[in-house]
C-alpha positions as CSV (number, residue, x, y, z in Angstrom):
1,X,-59.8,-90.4,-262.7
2,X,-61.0,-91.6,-259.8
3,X,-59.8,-90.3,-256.5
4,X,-58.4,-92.6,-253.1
5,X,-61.1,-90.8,-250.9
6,X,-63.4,-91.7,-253.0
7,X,-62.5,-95.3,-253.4
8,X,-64.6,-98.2,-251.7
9,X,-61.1,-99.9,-250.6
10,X,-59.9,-95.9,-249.5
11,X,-59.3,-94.7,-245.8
12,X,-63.0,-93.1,-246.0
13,X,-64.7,-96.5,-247.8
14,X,-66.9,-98.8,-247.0
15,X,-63.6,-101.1,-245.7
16,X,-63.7,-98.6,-243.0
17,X,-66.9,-99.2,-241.1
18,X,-66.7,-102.9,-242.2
19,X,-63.6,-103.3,-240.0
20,X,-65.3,-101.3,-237.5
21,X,-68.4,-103.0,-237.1
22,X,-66.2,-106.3,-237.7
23,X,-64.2,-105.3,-233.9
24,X,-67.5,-103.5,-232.2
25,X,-67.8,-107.4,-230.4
26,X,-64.3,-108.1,-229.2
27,X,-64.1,-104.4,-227.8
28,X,-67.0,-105.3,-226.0
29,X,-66.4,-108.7,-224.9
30,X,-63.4,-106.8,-223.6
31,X,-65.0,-104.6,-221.7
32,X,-67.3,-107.1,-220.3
33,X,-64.4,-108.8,-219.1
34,X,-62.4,-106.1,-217.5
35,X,-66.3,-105.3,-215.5
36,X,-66.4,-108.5,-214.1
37,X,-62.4,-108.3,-213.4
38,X,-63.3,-105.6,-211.4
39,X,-66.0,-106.4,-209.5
40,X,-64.4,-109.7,-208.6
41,X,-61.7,-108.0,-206.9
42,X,-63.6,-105.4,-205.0
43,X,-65.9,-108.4,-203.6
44,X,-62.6,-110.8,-203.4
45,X,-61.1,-108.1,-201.3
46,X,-64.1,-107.0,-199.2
47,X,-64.6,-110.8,-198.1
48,X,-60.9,-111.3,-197.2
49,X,-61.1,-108.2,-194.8
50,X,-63.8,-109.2,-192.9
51,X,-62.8,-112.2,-190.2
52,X,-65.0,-114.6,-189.8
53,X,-66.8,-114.9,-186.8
54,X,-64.1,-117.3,-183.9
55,X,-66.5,-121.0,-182.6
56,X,-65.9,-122.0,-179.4
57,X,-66.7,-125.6,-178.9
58,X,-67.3,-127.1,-175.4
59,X,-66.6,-130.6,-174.6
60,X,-67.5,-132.5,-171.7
61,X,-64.8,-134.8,-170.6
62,X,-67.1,-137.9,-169.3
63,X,-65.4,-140.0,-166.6
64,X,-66.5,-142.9,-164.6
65,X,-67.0,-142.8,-160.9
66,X,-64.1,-143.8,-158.5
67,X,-65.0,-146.7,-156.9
68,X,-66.0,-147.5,-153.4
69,X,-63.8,-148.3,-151.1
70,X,-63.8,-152.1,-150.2
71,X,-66.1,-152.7,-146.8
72,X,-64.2,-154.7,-144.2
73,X,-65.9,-158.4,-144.0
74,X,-68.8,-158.5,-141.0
75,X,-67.5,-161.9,-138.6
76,X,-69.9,-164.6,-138.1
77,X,-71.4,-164.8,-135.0
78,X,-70.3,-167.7,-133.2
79,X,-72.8,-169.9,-132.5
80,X,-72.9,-171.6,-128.7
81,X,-71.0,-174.3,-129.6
82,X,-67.8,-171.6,-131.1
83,X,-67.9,-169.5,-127.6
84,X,-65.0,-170.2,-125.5
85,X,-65.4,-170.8,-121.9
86,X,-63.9,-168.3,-119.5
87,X,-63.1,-169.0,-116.3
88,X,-63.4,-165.9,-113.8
89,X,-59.6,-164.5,-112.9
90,X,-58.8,-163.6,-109.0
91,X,-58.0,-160.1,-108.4
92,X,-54.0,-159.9,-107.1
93,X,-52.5,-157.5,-105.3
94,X,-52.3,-154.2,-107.4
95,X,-49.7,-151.2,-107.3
96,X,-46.1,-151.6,-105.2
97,X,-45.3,-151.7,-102.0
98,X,-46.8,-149.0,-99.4
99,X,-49.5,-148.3,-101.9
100,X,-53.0,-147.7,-100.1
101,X,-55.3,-150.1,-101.6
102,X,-58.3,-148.5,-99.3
103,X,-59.6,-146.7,-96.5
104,X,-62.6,-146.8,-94.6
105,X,-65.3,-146.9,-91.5
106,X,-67.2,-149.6,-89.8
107,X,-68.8,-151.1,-87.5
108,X,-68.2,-154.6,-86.1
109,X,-70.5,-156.3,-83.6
110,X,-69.1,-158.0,-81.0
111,X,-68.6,-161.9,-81.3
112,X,-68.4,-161.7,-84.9
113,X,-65.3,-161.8,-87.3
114,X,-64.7,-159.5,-90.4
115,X,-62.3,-159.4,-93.4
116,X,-60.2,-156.4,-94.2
117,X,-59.3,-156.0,-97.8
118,X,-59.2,-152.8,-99.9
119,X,-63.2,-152.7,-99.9
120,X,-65.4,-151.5,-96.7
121,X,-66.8,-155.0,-95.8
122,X,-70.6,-155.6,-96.5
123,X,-73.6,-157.5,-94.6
124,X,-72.3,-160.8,-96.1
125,X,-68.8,-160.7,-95.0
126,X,-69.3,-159.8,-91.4
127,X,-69.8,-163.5,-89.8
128,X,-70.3,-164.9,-86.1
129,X,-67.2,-165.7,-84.5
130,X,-67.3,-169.7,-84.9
131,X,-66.3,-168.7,-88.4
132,X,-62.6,-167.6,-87.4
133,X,-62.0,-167.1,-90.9
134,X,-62.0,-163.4,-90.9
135,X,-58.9,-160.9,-90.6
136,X,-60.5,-159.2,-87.3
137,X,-62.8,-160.1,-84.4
138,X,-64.4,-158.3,-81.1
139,X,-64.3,-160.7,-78.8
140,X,-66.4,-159.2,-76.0
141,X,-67.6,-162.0,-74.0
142,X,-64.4,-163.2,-73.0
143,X,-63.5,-160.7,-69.7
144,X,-61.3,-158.2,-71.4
145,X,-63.5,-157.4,-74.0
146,X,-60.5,-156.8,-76.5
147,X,-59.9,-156.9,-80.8
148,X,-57.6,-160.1,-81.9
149,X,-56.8,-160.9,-85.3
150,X,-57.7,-163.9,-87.0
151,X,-55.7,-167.3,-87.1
152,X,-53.8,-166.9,-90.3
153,X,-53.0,-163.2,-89.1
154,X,-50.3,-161.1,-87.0
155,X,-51.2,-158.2,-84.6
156,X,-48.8,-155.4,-84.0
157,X,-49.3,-152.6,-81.3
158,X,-48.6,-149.1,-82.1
159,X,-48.8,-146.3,-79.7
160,X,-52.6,-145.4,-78.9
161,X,-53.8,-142.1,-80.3
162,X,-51.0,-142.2,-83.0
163,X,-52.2,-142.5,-86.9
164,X,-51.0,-146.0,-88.0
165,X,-49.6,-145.9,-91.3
166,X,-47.8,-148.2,-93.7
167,X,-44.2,-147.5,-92.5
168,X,-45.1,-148.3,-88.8
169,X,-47.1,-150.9,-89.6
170,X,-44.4,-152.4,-91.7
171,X,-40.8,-151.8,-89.3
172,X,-43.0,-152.5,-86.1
173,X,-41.8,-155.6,-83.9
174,X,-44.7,-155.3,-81.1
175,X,-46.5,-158.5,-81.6
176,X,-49.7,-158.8,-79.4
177,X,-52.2,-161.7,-79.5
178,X,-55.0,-158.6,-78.9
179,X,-55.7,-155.0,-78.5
180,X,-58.0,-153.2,-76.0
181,X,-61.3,-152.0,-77.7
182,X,-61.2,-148.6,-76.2
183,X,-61.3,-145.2,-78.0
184,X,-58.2,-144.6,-79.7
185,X,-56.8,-148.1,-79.3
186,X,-54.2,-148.2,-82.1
187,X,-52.7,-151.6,-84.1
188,X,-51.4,-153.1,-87.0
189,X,-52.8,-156.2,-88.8
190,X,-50.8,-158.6,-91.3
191,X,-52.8,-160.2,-93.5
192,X,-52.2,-163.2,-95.8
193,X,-51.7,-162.4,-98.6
194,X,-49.6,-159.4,-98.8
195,X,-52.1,-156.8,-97.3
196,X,-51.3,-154.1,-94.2
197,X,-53.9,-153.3,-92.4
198,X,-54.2,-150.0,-89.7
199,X,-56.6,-149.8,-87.6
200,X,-58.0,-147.5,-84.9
201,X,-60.9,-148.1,-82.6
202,X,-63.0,-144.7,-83.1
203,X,-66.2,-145.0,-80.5
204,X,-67.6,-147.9,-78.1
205,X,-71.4,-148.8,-78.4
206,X,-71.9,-151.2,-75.2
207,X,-75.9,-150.9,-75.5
208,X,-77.5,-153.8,-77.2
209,X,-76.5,-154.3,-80.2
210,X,-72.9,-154.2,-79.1
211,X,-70.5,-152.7,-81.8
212,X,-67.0,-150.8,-82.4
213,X,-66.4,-148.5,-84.8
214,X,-63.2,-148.8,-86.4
215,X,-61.2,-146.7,-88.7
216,X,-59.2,-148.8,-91.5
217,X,-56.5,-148.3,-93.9
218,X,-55.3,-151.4,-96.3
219,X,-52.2,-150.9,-97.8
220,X,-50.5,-153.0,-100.5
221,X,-47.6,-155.5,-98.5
222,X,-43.9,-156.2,-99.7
C-alpha cells in the first residue's frame, strides 16, 4: 500500500515544487514592482519638497519722445517798400501844474536873445537880438542896461533877493516891460506855451565879452 507522503500528487511530491517553481516569477515580478513603487515615491517626494528656483524678468517699457514744443513763426522783414513813415512827435508839456520841468545856470551875452524851456540852453539857441524870438534878452546898449522878455512873453517883478518860485510866479500881478540886470535882480517870465519861468540875475560881467549870469527854474504852467 502505498503511502500519501509518498505519493507524486502528496503534500511532499513533486506537485509541490512544481507549483513552487510555477509562482517563483510572479513573486518576483511583485517584488520588482513594489522596488520601483518605492523608489518612485521617495524621488516623487524629494522633488516636490524642493522649490524651484523664483525668475525675475525685467522689461523695459519703450516710449517715444515727447515732442517739441511748437517754435513761434520768425516775421518777415519788411522790405523798404513795407516800412511805415513816421513823422517825428513834438514834446508837450509833461506832469501837472507847479511841476519843475528844470533848473539851471547860464550865461547870456548882452544884445542877444535866449529861450527858456526845461533844458539849459546850448550855443545854437542863444541868438543876436534882431532875432526877438527868444523868451529872454540883455539889452545892454540901450541906457539902462536892463533884462526884457520876448514879444510873445509877460514879465512879472518879484521882490529882489527873494527866491522866485512857482506860486509867486503864478498869483503875482507886477507886470514890468523889464528888470534891472543887477545882482539879485528877481522876476517872473510867462512863456507861451504853458511854461513859468524864475529867474534871478546871479553876477555882472561888464568886461568884453559882456555877459549875465542868471539862475533859472521852468516850471510846468496851468
Amino acid at each position: 500500500m502505498t503511502s500519501d507522503q509518498d505519493s507524486p500528487t502528496g503534500p511532499g511530491g513533486p506537485t509541490r515544487f512544481v507549483t513552487f517553481f510555477t509562482t517563483l516569477p510572479g513573486i518576483i515580478t511583485a517584488a520588482a514592482a513594489l522596488v520601483t513603487a518605492i523608489g518612485g515615491a521617495f524621488y516623487g517626494g524629494t522633488q516636490a519638497a524642493t522649490p524651484s528656483p523664483t525668475v525675475t524678468v525685467t522689461q523695459t517699457e519703450w516710449r517715444s519722445p515727447a515732442p517739441a514744443p511748437p517754435t513761434a513763426p520768425v516775421p518777415p522783414v519788411p522790405s523798404v517798400s513795407d516800412t511805415a513813415t513816421v513823422s517825428p512827435v513834438s514834446p508837450g508839456p509833461t506832469g501837472a501844474a507847479g511841476t519843475l520841468r528844470g533848473s539851471y545856470s547860464f550865461q547870456l551875452p548882452a544884445l542877444y536873445y535866449a529861450p527858456l524851456g526845461p533844458q539849459k540852453p546850448t550855443q545854437p539857441d542863444i541868438v543876436g537880438a534882431t532875432n526877438s524870438s527868444g523868451d529872454i534878452s540883455w539889452k545892454a546898449d540901450q541906457g539902462g542896461q536892463q533884462i526884457e522878455a520876448g514879444t510873445s512873453e509877460r514879465m512879472l517883478a518879484l521882490p529882489n533877493g527873494s527866491t522866485p518860485t512857482y506860486q509867486a510866479c503864478s498869483t503875482g500881478t507886477q507886470f514890468i516891460t523889464g528888470a534891472p540886470s543887477t545882482p539879485g535882480s528877481v522876476f517872473c517870465i510867462l512863456e507861451r506855451p504853458g511854461l513859468i519861468a524864475g529867474v534871478q540875475v546871479t553876477s555882472v560881467n561888464e568886461n568884453s565879452p559882456t555877459y549875465v549870469t542868471l539862475q533859472v527854474s521852468v516850471w510846468q504852467g496851468p
